[in-house]
C-alpha positions as CSV (number, residue, x, y, z in Angstrom):
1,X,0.0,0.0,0.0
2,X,1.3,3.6,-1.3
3,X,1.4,6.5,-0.7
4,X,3.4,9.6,-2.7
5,X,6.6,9.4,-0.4
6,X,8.9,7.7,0.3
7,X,9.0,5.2,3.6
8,X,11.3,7.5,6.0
9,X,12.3,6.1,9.9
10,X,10.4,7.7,12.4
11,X,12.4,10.1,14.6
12,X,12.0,13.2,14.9
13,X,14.5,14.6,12.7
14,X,12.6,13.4,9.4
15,X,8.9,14.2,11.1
16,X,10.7,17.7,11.4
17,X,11.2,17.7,7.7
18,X,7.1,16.9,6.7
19,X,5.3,19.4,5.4
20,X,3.4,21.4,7.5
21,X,0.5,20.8,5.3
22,X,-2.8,18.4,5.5
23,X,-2.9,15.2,4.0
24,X,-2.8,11.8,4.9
25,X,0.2,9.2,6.7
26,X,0.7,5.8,7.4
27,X,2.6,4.3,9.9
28,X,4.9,1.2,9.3
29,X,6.0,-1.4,12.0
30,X,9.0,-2.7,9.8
31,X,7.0,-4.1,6.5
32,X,3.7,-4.1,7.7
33,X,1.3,-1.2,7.0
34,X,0.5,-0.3,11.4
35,X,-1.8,2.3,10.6
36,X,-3.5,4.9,7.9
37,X,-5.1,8.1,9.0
38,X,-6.0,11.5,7.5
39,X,-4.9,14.7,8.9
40,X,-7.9,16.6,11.5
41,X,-8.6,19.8,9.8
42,X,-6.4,21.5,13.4
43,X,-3.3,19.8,12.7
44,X,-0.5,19.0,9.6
45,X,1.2,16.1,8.7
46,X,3.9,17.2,10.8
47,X,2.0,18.1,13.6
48,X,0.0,14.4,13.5
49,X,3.2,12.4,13.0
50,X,5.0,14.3,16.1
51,X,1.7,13.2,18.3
52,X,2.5,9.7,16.8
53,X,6.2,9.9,17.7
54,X,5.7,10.5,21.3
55,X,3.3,7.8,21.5
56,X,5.7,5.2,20.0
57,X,8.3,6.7,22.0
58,X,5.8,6.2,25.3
59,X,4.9,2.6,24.3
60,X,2.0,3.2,23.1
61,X,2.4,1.7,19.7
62,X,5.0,0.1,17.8
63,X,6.1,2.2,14.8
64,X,9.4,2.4,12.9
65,X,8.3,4.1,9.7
66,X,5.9,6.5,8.4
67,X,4.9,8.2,4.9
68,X,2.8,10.6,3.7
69,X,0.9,12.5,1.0
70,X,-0.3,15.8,0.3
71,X,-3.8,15.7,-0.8
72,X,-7.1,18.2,-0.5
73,X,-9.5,15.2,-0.2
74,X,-7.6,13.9,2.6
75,X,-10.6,12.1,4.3
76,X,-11.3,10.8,1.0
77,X,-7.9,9.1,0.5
78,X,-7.5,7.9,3.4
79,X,-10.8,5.2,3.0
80,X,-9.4,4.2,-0.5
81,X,-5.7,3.5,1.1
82,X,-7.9,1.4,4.0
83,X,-10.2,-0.4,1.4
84,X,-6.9,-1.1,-0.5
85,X,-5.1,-2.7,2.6
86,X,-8.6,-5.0,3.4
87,X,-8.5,-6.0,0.0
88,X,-4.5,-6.8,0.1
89,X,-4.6,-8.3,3.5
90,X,-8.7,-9.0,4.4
91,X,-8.7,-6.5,7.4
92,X,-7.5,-3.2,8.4
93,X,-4.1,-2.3,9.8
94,X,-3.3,-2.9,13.5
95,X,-4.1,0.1,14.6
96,X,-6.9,1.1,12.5
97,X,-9.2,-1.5,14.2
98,X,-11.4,-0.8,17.0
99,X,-9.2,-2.6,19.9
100,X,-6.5,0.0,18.9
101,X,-5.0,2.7,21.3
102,X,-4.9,4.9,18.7
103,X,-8.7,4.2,18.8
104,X,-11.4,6.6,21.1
105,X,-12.9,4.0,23.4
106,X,-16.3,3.2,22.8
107,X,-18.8,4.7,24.8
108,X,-22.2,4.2,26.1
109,X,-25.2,5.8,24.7
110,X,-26.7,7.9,27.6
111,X,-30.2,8.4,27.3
112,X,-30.8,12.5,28.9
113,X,-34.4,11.5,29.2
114,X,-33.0,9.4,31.8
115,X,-31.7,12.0,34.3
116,X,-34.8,14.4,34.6
């Protein structure tokens, strides 16, 4: 699975030198495709891939690459790189999947109605 860069290691030297534009990433755990995500419309590639750094450098996750792509339909690109990698592989990447940490906990539906 591609995207328009190359695969650079992830430290902070080379998240230092991504654009400070929106787009989309994905994160590599040696050859295997970890993660893909688009950029929130508050933060760059740079600023995303930094969050992502201190949370591989916390533990968090496992990541030892990343690359990234420049693109106005970020959102957009992002589902077509996922729909590529469950066609390639038959599931998403480690930590697009719901038992992620990458992933907002699920929770319960509160019903308002409830507490008048």
């Amino acid at each position: 699975m591609q995207v328009a860069s190359l695969r650079w290691t992830l430290t902070p030297e080379r998240v230092r030198e991504t654009p400070d534009l929106q787009g989309v990433f994905t994160l590599w755990d040696g050859n295997e495709c970890v993660y893909v995500a688009h950029t929130p419309s508050n933060l760059s590639l740079r600023d995303s891939l930094r969050e992502h750094l201190a949370l591989r450098d916390e533990g968090v996750i496992d990541a030892s690459h990343f690359a990234w792509e420049i693109t106005s339909v970020a959102k957009t690109r992002e589902y077509d790189l996922l729909a590529l990698n469950i066609e390639r592989h038959g599931q998403l990447p480690r930590y697009n999947r719901s038992n992620s940490p990458l992933r907002p906990p699920k929770t319960p539906v509160t019903d308002l109605r409830a507490r008048v």
